[in-house]
N, C-alpha and C positions, 0 to 999 in steps of 0.2 A: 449605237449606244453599247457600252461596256468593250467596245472593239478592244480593248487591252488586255483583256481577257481571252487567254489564246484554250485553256482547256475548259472542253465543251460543257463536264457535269458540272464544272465554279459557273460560269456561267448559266447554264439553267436555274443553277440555286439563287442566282442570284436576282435573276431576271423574275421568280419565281416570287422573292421576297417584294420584290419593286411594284411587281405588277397588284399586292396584295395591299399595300402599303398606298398604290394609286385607289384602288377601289375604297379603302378607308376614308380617302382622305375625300373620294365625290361622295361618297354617302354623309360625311362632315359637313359640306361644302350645301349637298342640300338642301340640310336640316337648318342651316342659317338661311338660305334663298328661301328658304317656306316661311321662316317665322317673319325675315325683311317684309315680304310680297302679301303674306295673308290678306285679305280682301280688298286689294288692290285689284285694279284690271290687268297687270302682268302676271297674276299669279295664273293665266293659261299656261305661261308657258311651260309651266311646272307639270301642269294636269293634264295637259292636251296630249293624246300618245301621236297626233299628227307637229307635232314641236318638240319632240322628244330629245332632239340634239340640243335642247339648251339645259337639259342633264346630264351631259356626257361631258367630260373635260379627256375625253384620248387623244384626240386631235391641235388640243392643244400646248403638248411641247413639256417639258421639262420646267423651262419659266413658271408658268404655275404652282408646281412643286415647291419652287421657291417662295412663291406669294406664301401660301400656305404655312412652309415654314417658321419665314417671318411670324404672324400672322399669332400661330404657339408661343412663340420666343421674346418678344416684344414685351416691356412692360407698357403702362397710359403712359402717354406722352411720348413713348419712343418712337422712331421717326422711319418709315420704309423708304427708301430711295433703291429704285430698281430702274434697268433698262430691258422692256419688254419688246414681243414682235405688236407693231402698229395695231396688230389684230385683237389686241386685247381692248378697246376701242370699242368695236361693233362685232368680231369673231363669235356667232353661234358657238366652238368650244369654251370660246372666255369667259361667256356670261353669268358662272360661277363666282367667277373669279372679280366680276365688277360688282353682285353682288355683295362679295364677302369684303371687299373695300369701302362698300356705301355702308356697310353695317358696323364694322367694325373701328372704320379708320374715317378721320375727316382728309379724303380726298384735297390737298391743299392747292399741287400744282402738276396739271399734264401739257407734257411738252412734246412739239409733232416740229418737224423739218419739213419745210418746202424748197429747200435751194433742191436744184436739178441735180440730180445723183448724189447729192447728199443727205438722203433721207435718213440712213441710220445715224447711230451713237457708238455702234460696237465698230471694233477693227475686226472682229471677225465675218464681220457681214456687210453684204452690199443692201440686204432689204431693207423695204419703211420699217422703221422700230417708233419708240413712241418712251418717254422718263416721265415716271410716277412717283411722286412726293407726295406721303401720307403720314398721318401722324396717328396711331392709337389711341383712341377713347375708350372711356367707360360711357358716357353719354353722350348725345347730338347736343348741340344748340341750332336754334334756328337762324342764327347768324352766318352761320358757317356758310362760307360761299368756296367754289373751286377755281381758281385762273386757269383758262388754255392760253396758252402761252404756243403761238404759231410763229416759228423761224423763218424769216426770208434770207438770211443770210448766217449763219452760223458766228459764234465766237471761232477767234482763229487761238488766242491766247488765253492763258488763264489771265491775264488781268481784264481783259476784253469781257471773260466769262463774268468776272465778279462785277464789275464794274454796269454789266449787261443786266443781271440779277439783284444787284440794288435798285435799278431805273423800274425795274419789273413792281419789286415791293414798294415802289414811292411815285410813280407818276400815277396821275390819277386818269387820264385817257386811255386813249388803246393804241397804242404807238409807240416804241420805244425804240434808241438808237443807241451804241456804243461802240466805239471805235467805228469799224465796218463791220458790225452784228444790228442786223433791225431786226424785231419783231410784230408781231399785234398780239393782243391780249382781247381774251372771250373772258368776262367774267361769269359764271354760273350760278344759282344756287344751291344748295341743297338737296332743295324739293324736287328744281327740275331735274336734278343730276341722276335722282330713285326712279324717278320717273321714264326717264328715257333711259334706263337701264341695258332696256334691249340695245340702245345705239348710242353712246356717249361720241360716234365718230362723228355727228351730225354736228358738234359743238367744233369742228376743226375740219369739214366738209371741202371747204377748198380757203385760199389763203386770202382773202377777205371779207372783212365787217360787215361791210355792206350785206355781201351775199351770204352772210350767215344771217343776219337779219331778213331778208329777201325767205331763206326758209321757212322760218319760224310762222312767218304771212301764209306760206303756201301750206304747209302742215298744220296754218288753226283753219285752212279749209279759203282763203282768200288769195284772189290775185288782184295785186294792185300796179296801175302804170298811172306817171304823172298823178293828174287827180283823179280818176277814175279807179274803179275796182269793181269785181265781182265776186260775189260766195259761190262756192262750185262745191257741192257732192264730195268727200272722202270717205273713203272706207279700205279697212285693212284685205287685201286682196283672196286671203283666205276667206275671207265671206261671202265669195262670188264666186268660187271655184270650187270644180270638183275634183282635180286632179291636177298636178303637175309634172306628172310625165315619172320619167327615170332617171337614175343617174349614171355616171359612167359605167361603176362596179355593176350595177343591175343591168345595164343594157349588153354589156359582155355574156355575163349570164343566161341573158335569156335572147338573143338575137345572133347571129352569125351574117354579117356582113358580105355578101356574093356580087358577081360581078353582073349580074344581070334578072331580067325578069324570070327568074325558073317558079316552075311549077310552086305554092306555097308562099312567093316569098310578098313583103309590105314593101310599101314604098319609105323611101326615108332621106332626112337632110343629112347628107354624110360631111363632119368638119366644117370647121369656121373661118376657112380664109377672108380674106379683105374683098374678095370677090364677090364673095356671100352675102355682106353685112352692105351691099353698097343702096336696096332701092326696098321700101316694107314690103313687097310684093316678093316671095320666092317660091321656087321649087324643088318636089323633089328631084335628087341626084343620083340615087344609090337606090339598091334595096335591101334585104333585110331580111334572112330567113329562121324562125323561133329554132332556138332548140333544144327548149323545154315543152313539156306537155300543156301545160299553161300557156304559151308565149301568144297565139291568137286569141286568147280570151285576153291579155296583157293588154294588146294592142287596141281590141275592140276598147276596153275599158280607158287609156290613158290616148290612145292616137288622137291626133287634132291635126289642127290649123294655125292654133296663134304660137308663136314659138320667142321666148326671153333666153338671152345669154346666160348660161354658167360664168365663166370668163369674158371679160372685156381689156383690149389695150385700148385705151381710151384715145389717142392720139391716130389712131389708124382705124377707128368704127366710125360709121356713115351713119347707121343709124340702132336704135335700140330693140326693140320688137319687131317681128317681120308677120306674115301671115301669107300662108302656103296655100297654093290651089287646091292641094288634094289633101284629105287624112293620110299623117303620116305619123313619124317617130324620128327622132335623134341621138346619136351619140353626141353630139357638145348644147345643143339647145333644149331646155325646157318645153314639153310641149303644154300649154295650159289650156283646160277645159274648164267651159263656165258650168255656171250648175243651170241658168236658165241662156242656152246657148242660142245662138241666130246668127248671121253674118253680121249683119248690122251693127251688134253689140260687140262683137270679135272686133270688126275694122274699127270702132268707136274707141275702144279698149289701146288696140296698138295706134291709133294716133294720136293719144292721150301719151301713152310712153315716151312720142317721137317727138311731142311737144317742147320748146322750153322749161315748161314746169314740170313733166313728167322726167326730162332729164335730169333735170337737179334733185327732184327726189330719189334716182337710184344712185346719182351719185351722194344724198347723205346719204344712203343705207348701204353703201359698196364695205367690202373687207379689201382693203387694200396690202396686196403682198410686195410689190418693190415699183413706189411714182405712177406713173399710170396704168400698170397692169393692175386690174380689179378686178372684185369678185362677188356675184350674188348667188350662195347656196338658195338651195329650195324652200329652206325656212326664213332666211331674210326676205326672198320675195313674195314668201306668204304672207311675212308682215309691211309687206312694202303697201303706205297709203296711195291707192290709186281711186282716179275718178270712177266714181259710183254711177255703172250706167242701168243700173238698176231702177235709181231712184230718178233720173231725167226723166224730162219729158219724154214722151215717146216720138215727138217731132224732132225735137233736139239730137236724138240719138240717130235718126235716119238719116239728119243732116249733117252730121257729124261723117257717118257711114261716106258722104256724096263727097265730103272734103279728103277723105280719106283713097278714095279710086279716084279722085281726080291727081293726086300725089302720088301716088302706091308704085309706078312705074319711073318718077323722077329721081335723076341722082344727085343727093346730097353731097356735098363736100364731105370730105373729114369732119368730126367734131370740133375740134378747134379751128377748123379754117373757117367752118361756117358762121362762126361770130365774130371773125375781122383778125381772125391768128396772122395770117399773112398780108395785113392791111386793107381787105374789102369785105364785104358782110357776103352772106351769099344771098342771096334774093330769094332762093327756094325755102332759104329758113324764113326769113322774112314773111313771105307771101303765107306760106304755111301756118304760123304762128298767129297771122291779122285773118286768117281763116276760118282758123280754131275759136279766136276772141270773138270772130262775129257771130258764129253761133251761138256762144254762151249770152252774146247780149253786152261785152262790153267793144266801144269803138276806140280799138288801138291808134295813137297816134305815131308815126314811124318815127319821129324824133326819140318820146319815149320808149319804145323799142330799140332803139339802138344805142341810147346812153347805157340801158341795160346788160345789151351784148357787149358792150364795152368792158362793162365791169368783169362778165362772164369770160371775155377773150384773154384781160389782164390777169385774172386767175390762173387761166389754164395756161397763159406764158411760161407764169411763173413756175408752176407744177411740173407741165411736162413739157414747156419749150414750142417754140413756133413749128 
């Protein structure tokens, strides 16, 4: 930024003015998230100093800036048309920024790419981006609804475009074709739109109906197959934990990485290769010598066992959560500590994640930076709803435990191959999933299990390719 700027003192001045001008503009940006959220159930994230990054907009980018600008500038009725990073979506830095659009503007129309490397809109860029059509109000109505508007194939032409964006405003399904440009269409509300503030990326999760429907079931707390169904226990993950470890910048900090067991040092999962992610059962690899004054009391305080990805390519992970033989720590994995910890509840916990339903929840709550490389910071997985093994029975939870080391050693496929990406399902998801159901008490039928991964596979084709 400013790199044209070849003499050093214009540039600090100037950098000096920006950086003050940013601080203005989050403490602006605030002041509207407070008065949106006031007694709402999102207004933690405002108050909570453990979700503190959904105050900060540093991380996210210059685009913002613009919103913002807009935002001053605009009269009622005038109209924001911007092309942002995807992240603005579900981004921890965004979430100002989706604030200051639910309040100010009727959110009309967000539009997301799923053709395969075509995720963006800019010619400067290869990453997912995301087009936001808003329009300036002085007041809501409660009519006001939002179209996602989900690309399987882009316009190639401007008349393809227009002709693609009439069919949008006038077909009343969720389906829409032109030329060789298809879409599907999510239509939103209002209500729900404030509401899931934290994550508007849930409404464009992956590139079908269906399974944007499929969530909304899993997230009011229901899994349903054929005619069957069962209510299961959610709760936002931060209310079961006491810790989620470190992050890159702090584990730098406070650890030195050595080649061996010396005197002092932890055990630790060092990197995430594909080797790593293949079976929930891991170990440690590496260790880990503090070196700060602090860093064993660090350790003692945040080291575990169950461990969640920062980063996912979703096209090459086996699986999601894993859980370690020994207390350790990681540079690329979350280490998360319950607050009422046991094995039991750990392995319950990471077979929940590895589940079908547990996957398709982290993929709504993922930040996605370019098609399948994804992302869950520490605050989106604090708000990530996982099953409540709190509130289970206590039979249920040991039983859960038994389905979990009976699998904890097996290897999964790839994520997309294990739903029929390469035209056979895999058996271990399979088996895994009618494991998980029998304990909750529903009896899966494998037919409706596999129409399901069906839909799941055709998704993930389309996304990230076989």
């Amino acid at each position: 930024m400013f790199g044209f700027m070849g003499a050093t003192d214009a540039r600090n001045r100037v950098l000096a003015d920006y950086t003050r001008m940013r601080n203005e503009i989050e403490d602006s940006l605030n002041q509207t998230a407070l008065k949106l959220l006031k007694g709402t159930k999102l207004e933690i994230l405002l108050r909570d100093k453990e979700l503190r990054q959904h105050k900060n907009i540093w991380q996210a980018g210059e685009g913002l800036v613009f919103v913002h600008l807009a935002d001053t500038l605009l009269k009622i009725e005038g109209k924001l048309c911007l092309v942002l990073p995807k992240g603005l979506l579900s981004g921890v830095s965004w979430f100002l920024a989706r604030t200051l659009l639910a309040e100010h503007f009727h959110v009309e129309y967000v539009i997301v790419s799923y053709e395969q490397g075509q995720y963006n809109f800019s010619e400067s860029t290869s990453l997912s981006e995301c087009m936001v059509i808003a329009k300036r109000v002085e007041t809501h109505l409660e009519s006001e609804s939002t179209k996602f508007v989900i690309l399987l194939k882009k316009p190639r032409t401007s008349v393809e475009s227009v002709a693609l964006s009439r069919r949008i405003d006038t077909e009343k399904g969720n389906y829409v074709e032109a030329g060789g440009a298809r879409a599907f269409i999510a239509t939103t509300s209002r209500k729900e739109l404030v509401d899931n503030l934290d994550n508007w990326g849930r409404f464009v999760f992956l590139p079908n109906v269906k399974m944007l429907e499929e969530i909304t079931e899993i997230l009011g707390g229901a899994i349903r197959l054929g005619k069957g169904k069962v209510m299961i226990p959610l709760v936002k993950l931060s209310e079961i934990i006491s810790s989620i470890g470190v992050d890159a910048h702090r584990f730098i900090d406070t650890f030195q990485v050595v080649g061996g067991p010396v005197p002092g040092a932890v055990r630790m999962l060092k990197g995430g290769e594909e080797a790593q992610r293949r079976t929930m059962k891991t170990n440690a690899n590496a260790y880990a010598l503090p070196t700060i004054e602090r860093g064993n009391a660090v350790f003692e305080k945040i080291g575990g066992t169950l461990l969640v990805p920062d980063r996912i390519r979703i096209n090459t992970a086996h699986v999601i959560a894993m859980v370690a033989g020994d207390k350790l720590i990681s540079n690329i994995f979350y280490v998360v500590r319950l607050k009422d910890e046991s094995m039991e509840r750990i392995k319950s916990l990471c077979l929940w994640l590895n589940t079908t339903w547990g996957i398709l929840t982290v993929l709504s709550s993922r930040e996605e930076t370019h098609g399948g490389f994804i992302r869950l910071k520490m605050s989106q997985w604090k708000l990530l709803p996982v099953l409540d093994i709190n509130s289970l029975p206590k039979d249920k939870v040991k039983a859960l435990a038994r389905v979990f080391d009976e699998y904890e050693d097996k290897r999964l496929s790839r994520i997309p191959v294990q739903y029929g990406g390469e035209g056979k399902i895999d058996k271990l998801r399979l088996n895994l999933d009618c494991s998980f159901l029998d304990v909750l008490g529903l009896e899966a039928e494998e037919e409706d299990l596999i129409r399901l991964y069906r839909e799941i596979s055709e998704s993930l084709v389309q996304w990230v390719g076989k």
